[in-house]
C-alpha positions as CSV (number, residue, x, y, z in Angstrom):
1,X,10.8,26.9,13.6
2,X,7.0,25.5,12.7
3,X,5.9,22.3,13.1
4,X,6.7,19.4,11.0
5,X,3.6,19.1,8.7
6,X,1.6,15.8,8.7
7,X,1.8,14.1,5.0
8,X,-1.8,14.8,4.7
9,X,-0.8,18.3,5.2
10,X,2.0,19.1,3.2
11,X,0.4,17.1,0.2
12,X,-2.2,19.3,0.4
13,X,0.0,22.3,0.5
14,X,1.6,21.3,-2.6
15,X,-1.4,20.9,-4.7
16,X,-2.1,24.3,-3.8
17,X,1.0,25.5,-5.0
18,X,1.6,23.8,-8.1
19,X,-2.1,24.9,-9.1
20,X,-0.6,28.8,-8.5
21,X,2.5,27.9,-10.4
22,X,0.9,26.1,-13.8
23,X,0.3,28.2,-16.6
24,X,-3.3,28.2,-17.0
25,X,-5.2,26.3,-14.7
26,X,-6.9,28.7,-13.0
27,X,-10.5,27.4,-13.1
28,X,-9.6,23.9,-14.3
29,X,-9.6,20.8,-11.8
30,X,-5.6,18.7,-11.4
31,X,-8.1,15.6,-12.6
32,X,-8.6,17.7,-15.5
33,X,-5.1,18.6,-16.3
34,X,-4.6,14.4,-15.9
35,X,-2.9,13.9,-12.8
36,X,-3.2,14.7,-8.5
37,X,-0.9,15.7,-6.4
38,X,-1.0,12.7,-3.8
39,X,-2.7,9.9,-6.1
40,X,-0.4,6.7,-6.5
41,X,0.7,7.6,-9.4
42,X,0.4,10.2,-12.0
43,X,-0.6,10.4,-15.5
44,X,0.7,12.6,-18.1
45,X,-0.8,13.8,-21.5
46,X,1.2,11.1,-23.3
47,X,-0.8,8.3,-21.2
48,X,2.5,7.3,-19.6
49,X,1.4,6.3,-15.9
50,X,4.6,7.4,-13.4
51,X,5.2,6.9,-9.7
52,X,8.2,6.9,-7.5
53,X,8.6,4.9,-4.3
54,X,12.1,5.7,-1.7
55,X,13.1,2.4,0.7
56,X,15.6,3.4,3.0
57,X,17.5,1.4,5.8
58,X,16.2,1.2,8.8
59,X,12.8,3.1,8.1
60,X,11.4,0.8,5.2
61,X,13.0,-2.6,6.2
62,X,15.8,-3.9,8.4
63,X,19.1,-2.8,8.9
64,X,21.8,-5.7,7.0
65,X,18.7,-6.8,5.2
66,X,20.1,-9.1,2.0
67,X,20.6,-6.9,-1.4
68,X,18.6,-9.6,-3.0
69,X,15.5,-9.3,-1.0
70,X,15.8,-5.2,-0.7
71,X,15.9,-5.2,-4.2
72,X,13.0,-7.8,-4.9
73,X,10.9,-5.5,-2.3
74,X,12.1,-2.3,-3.8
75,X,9.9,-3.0,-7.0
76,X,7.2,-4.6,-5.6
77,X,5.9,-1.7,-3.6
78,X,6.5,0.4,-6.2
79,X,4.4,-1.9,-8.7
80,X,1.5,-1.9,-5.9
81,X,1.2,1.9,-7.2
82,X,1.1,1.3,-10.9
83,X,-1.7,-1.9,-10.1
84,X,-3.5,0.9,-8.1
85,X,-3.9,2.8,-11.2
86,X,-4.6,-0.3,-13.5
87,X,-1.8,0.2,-15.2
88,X,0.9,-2.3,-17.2
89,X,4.4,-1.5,-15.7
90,X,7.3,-1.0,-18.7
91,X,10.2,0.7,-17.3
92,X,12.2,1.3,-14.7
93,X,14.6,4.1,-13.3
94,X,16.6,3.3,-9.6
95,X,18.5,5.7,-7.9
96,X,20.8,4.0,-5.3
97,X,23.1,5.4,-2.5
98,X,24.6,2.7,-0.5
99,X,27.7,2.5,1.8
100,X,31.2,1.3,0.5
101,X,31.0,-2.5,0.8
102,X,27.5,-2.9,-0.5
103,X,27.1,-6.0,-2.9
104,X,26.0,-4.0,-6.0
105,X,26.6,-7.2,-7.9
106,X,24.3,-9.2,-5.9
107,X,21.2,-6.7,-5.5
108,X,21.1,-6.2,-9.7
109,X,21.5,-9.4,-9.9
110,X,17.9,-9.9,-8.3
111,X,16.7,-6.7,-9.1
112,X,17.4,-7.6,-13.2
113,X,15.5,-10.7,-12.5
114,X,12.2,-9.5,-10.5
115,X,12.2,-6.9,-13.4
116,X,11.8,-9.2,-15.9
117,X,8.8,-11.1,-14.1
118,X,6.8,-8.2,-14.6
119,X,8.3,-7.6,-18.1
120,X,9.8,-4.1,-16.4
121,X,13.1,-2.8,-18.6
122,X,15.5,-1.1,-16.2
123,X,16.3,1.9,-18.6
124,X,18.9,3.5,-16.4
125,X,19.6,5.6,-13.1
126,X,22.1,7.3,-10.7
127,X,24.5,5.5,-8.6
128,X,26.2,7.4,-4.9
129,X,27.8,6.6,-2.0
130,X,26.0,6.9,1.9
131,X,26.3,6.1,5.0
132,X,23.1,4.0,4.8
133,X,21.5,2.1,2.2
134,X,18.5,5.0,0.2
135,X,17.1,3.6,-2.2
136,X,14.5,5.3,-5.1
137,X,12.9,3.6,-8.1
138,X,11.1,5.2,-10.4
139,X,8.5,3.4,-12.6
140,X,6.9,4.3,-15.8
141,X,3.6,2.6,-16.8
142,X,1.0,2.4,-20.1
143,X,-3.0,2.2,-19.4
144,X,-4.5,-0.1,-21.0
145,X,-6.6,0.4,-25.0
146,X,-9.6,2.1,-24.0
147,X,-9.2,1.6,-20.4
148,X,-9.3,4.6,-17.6
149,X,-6.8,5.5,-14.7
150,X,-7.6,4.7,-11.7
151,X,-7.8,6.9,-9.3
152,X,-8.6,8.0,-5.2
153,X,-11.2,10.3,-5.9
154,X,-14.1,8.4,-8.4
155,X,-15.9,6.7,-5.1
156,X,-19.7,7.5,-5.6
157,X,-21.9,6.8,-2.7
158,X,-23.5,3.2,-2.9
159,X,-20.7,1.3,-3.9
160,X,-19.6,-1.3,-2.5
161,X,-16.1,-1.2,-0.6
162,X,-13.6,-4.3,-1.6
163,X,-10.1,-5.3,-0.5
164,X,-8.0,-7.5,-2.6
165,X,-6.6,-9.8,0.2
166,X,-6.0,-10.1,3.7
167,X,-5.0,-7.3,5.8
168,X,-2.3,-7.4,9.3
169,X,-0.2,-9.9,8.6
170,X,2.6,-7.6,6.9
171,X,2.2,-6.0,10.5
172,X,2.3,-9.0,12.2
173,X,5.7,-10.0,10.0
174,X,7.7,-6.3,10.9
175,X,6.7,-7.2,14.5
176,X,8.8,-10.4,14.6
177,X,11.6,-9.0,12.9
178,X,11.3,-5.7,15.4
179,X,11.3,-8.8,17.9
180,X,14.5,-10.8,16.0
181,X,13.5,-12.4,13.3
182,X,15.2,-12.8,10.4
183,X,15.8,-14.4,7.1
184,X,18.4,-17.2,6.8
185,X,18.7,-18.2,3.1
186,X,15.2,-19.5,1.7
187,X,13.8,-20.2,5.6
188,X,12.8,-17.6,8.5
189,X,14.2,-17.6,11.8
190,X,11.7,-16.9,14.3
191,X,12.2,-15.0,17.7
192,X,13.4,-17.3,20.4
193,X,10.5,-15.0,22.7
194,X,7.9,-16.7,20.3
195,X,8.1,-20.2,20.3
196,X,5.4,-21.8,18.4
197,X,5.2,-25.4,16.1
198,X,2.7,-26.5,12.9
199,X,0.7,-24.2,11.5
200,X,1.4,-21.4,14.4
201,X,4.8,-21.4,13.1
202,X,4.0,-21.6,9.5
203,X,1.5,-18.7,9.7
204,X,4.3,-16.4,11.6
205,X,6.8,-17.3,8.5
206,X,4.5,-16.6,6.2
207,X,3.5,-13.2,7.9
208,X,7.7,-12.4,7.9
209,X,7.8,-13.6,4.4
210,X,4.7,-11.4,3.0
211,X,6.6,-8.1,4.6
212,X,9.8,-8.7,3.3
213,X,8.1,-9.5,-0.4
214,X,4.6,-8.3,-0.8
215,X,3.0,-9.2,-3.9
216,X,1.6,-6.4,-6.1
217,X,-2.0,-7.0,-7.7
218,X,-1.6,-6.0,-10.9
219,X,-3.5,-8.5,-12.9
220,X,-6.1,-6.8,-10.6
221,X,-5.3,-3.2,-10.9
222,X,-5.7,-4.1,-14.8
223,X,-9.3,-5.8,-14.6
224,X,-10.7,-2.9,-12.2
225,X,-9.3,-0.3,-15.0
226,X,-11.0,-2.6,-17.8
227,X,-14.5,-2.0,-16.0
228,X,-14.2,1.6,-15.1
229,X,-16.7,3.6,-17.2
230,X,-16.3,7.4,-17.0
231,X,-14.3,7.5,-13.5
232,X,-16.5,5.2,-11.5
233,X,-14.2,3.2,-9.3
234,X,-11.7,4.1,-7.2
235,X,-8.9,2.6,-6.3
236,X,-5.9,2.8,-3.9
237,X,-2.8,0.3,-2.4
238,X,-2.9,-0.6,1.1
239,X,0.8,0.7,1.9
240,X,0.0,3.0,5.0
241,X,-3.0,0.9,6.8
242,X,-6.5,0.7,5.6
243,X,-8.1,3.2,8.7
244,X,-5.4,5.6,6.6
245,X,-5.5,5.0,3.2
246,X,-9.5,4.4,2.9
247,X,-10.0,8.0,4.6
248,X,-7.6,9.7,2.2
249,X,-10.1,7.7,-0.3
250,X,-12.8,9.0,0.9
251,X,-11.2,12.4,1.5
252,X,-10.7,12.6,-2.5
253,X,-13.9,11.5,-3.5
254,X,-15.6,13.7,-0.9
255,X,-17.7,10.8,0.8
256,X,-17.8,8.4,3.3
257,X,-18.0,4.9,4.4
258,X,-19.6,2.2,6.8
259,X,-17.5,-0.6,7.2
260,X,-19.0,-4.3,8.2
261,X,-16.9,-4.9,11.6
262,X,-17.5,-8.9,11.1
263,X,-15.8,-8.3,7.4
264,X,-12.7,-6.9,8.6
265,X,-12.7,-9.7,11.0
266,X,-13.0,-11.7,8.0
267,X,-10.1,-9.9,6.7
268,X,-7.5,-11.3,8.7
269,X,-5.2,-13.9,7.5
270,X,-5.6,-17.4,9.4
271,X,-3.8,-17.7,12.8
272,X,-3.5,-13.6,13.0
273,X,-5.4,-13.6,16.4
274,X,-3.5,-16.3,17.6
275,X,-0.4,-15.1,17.4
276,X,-1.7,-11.3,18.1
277,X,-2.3,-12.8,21.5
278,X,1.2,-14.5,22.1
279,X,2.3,-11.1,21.2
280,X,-0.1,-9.1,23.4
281,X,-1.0,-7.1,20.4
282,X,-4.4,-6.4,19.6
283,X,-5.3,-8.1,16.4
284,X,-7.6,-5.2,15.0
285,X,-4.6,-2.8,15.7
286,X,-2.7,-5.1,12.9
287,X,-5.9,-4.9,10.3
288,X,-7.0,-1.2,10.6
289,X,-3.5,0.0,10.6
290,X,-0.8,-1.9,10.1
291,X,-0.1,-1.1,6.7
292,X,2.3,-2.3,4.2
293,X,0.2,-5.9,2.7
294,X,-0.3,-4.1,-0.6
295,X,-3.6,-5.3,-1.3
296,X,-5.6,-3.1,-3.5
297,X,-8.7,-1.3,-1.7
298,X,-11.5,-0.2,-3.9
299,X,-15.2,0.3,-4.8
300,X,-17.2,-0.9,-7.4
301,X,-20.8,-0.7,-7.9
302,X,-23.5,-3.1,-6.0
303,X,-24.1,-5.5,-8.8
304,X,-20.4,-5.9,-10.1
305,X,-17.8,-8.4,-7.9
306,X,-14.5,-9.5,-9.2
307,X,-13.2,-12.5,-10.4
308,X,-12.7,-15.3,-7.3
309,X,-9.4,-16.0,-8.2
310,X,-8.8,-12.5,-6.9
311,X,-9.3,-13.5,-3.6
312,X,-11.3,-10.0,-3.0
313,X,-13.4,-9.6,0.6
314,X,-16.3,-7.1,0.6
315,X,-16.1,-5.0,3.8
316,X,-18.8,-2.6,3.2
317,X,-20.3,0.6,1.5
318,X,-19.7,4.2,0.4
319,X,-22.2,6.4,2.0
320,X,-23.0,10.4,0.6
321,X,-22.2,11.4,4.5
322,X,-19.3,12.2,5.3
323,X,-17.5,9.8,8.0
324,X,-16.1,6.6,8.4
325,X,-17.7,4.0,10.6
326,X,-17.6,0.5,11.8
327,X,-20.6,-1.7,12.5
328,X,-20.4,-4.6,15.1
329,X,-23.2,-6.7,14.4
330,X,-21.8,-8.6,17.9
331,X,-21.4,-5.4,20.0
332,X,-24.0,-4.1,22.6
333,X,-26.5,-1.4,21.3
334,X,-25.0,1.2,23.0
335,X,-21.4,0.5,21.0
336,X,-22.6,-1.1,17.7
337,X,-21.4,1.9,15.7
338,X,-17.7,3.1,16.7
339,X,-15.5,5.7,14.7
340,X,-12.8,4.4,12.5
341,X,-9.6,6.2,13.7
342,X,-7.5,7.6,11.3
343,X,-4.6,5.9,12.4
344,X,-1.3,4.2,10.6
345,X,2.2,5.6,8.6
346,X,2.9,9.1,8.2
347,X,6.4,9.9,7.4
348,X,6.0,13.3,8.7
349,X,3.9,13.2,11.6
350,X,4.4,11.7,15.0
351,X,2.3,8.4,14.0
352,X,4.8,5.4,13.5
353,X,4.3,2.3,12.6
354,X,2.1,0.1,14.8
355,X,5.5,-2.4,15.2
356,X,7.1,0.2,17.1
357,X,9.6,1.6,13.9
C-alpha cells in the first residue's frame, strides 16, 4: 500500500491529470482555460465562480455541536472562498448526512437565515442518513462588471503582503473547546482549568466565539477584485494557517516572501499572549499556524493600501527569490532572519491541527 499523499501532493497530482484528460489543452496554461486545480474557488467560462467546502463532526468542529451554529459556520467558511476570489455569493447547494435524531428543522432553520444575510438562495441538495454529522455545501458565485478573479498565483515581487485581520485567536478558541469549553445558549462556558475574569475572560470568549462563527470578508474580497488590473493581486483565505497558506501563495505565483516578525506580532488579537501563557502554548505557534480565522491574505502593490475600515495589517513583501522568511528586528544578529516553517492543516498528511484535533 503507498503512502497517504500530503494535500500539497495529491493537488498537484490532479492538475496533472486533468491537464492529460481535457481535450485540447496541451500547450495552454489551467489559468488560461479559467480555473486551477487547488485555487479557492474555480471559475468557469460562464463567469460563475464555484467552490465547495465539507464540515464533518469531529474533524471540523465539536462533536454535539448545536445544528444552528454548525449550520451558520457551514456557510461562512465556505463564503471565506468566494471573498478570496472577490466574488458576490448567489446560490447555494448542501449535501447533508446526519444520524437519525438530528434536528433537521432547527439547522435550516438557521441555515435559511445566515443565507439570506449574504443574499445566498439555497437552490437545492441531497439529503442521507450517517453515523456522524458530514456535511458539504456547495456555493455558486458572479464576479463583479469588469472586475477580475482573484486568484493564488498573480503575486509579483515587490508587493506588499497584507492580512485582513488578526491571526490565532481561532486557534486559541478550538484550544478551549479541546480543553471543555462550550457554548450554552448566547454565552460561552469556559474551561474550569482556565480561570480568568474582565477582559482575560472576554478575550477567551471571543476567541471560542470567532471559531465557532468566523466572519467571511467579502466586502473585502469585492474591493481587492475592483483594483486588480490584468492579474496583479493575489489573494487567498486563511483557513489552514498563514506559514501554510502564504507558501502555497507563493508556490503559485512562483516567488517568495520576507515577512516583518514585529508585524505578525502585531497580528495578534489583544490578550493572545496572555492567555497563550496560561495555556503553555506558544503564542507564535497560534499566528503562523493555527488556521481557521478566515482573514483574507494578499498583495497589493507598494503605493495601494485598503480602506481602514478593513482593519488590514501590512506584514511584509514579495521578494523574486524564492523562500519565505521572517525578520526580527529584536533578535540577536546571528538569528535575525529565521525560516518560516511550512507548518499547519493538512487533511492528508500527518500535520494536525496545532489544538491537538
Amino acid at each position: 500500500m503507498s503512502p497517504a499523499p500530503s494535500e500539497e501532493g495529491l493537488v498537484a497530482w490532479l492538475r496533472t491529470l486533468t491537464a492529460r484528460q481535457i481535450p485540447g489543452s496541451r500547450g495552454r496554461s489551467q489559468r488560461s482555460r479559467g480555473t486551477l486545480i487547488g485555487d479557492d474557488a474555480a471559475t468557469l467560462p460562464s463567469g460563475a465562480v464555484v467552490t465547495v467546502d465539507q464540515q464533518v463532526e469531529g474533524v471540523h468542529f465539536p462533536a454535539g455541536l448545536a445544528p444552528a451554529i454548525v449550520a451558520r459556520r457551514l456557510l461562512a467558511v465556505n463564503l471565506s472562498d468566494l471573498a478570496a476570489s472577490g466574488a458576490r455569493p448567489r446560490h447555494a447547494f448542501l449535501a447533508l448526512a446526519a444520524p437519525t435524531g438530528f434536528d433537521h428543522r432547527g439547522f435550516f432553520r438557521a441555515l435559511v437565515g445566515a443565507c439570506a444575510k449574504y443574499d445566498v438562495e439555497l437552490a437545492g441538495g441531497d439529503l442521507a442518513v450517517a453515523r456522524e454529522l458530514h456535511l458539504a455545501l456547495t456555493l455558486i458565485g458572479e464576479r463583479r462588471k469588469r472586475g477580475a478573479t482573484l486568484a493564488r498565483d498573480s503575486a509579483r515581487p515587490g508587493q506588499i503582503l497584507w492580512l485582513g485581520g488578526t491571526l490565532g485567536e481561532s486557534a486559541l478558541g478550538c484550544e478551549l473547546l479541546r480543553r471543555g469549553a462550550h457554548p450554552r445558549g448566547s454565552s460561552v462556558v469556559l474551561p474550569a482549568s482556565l480561570p480568568v475574569k474582565g477582559e482575560l475572560r472576554t478575550a477567551a470568549v471571543r476567541a471560542v466565539r470567532r471559531h465557532l462563527l468566523p466572519t467571511p470578508q467579502l466586502e473585502l474580497g469585492r474591493w481587492l477584485a475592483a483594483r486588480d488590473r490584468g492579474a496583479d493581486i493575489a489573494a487567498i483565505d486563511v483557513s489552514d494557517g498563514l506559514a501554510k497558506d502564504l507558501h502555497r501563495l507563493c508556490a503559485a505565483s512562483g516567488i517568495g516572501a520576507r515577512l516583518d516578525g514585529a508585524a505578525l506580532l502585531a497580528a495578534a488579537p489583544p490578550h493572545l499572549a496572555e492567555l497563550a501563557a496560561q495555556l503553555k502554548v506558544d503564542p507564535r505557534r497560534w499566528v503562523e499556524g493555527g488556521g481557521e480565522d478566515y482573514v483574507l491574505l494578499f498583495t497589493l502593490p507598494k503605493r495601494t493600501s485598503p480602506p481602514r475600515k478593513f482593519g488590514a495589517l501590512a506584514i511584509g513583501s514579495i521578494t523574486r527569490a524564492k523562500g519565505i522568511f521572517v525578520i526580527d528586528p529584536d533578535a540577536t544578529p546571528a538569528s535575525r532572519q529565521r525560516r518560516l516553517v511550512n507548518v499547519g492543516w493538512d487533511h492528508l498528511g500527518r500535520q494536525r491541527r496545532l489544538s491537538g484535533r
